[in-house]
C-alpha positions in Angstrom: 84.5 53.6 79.4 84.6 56.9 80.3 86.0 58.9 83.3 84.2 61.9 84.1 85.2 63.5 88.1 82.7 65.4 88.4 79.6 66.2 90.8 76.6 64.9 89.4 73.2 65.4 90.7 71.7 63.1 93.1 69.6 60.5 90.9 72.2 60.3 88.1 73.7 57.1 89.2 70.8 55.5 89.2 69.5 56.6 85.7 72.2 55.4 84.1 72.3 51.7 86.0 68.0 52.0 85.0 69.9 52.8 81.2 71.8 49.3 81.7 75.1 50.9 82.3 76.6 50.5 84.9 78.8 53.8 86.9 81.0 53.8 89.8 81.0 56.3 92.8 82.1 57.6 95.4 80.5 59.7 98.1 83.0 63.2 99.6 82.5 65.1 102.7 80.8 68.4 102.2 84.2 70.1 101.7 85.4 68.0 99.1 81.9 68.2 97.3 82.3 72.6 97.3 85.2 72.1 95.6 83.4 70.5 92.9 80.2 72.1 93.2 82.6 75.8 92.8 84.2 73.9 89.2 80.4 72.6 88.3 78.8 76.7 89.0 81.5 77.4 86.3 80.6 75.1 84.3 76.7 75.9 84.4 77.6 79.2 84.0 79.5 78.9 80.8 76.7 76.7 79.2 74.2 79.7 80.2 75.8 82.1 78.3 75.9 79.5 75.6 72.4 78.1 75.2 70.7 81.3 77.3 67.5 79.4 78.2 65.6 78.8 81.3 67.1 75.2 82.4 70.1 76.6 82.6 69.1 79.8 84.7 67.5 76.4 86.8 71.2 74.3 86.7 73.1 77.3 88.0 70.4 77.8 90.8 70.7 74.2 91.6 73.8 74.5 92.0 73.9 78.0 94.0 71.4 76.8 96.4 74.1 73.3 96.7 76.3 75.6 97.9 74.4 77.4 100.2 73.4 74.3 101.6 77.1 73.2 102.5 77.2 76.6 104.5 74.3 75.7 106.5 71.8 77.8 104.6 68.4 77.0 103.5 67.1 77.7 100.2 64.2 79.5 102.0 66.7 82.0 103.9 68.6 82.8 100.6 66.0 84.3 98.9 64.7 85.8 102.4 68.1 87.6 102.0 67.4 88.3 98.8 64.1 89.9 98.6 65.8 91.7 101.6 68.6 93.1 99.9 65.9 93.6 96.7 63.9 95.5 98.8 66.6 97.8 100.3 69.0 97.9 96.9 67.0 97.1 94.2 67.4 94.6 91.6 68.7 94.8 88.2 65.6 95.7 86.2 66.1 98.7 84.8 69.5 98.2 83.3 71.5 101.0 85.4 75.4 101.0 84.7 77.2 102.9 86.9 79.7 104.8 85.3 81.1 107.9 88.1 80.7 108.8 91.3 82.0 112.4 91.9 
């Protein structure tokens, strides 16, 4: 057996019972599940700057918009605010590193 704690995403428990395993649960309120969604984005993040490939750009999304969704926000409005702040700011394609301001 062994013990994970972690947040996992929605259909996991039910892949591994359709494995023939068998998993135990337990559902947290939505403050007890940022906890672990904040430990799982650092997680995510350390595998993406491992491996450095597209599902992992996708697993740190997941769980940003996760995380947004506990605040009340809809995936929809993020990147609204996004393209907003794009729009007015910029984004990061041209590989500009501030070094002074004088």
């Amino acid at each position: 057996m062994k013990i994970y704690d972690k947040l996992v995403r929605d259909r996991i428990p039910e892949i591994i019972e359709e494995s023939g395993k068998k998993c135990e649960v337990e559902v947290v309120s939505n403050e007890v599940a940022l906890e672990y969604l904040y430990k799982k984005l650092g997680e995510e993040v350390e595998e993406l700057l491992t491996d450095r490939n597209v599902d992992e750009i996708a697993d740190v999304m997941e769980v940003l918009f996760a995380i947004a969704s506990k605040y009340g926000y809809a995936e929809d409005e993020v990147l609204e605010v996004r393209n907003g702040k794009k729009s007015a700011r910029g984004g990061f394609e041209d590989n500009i590193v501030l070094k002074k301001v004088l």
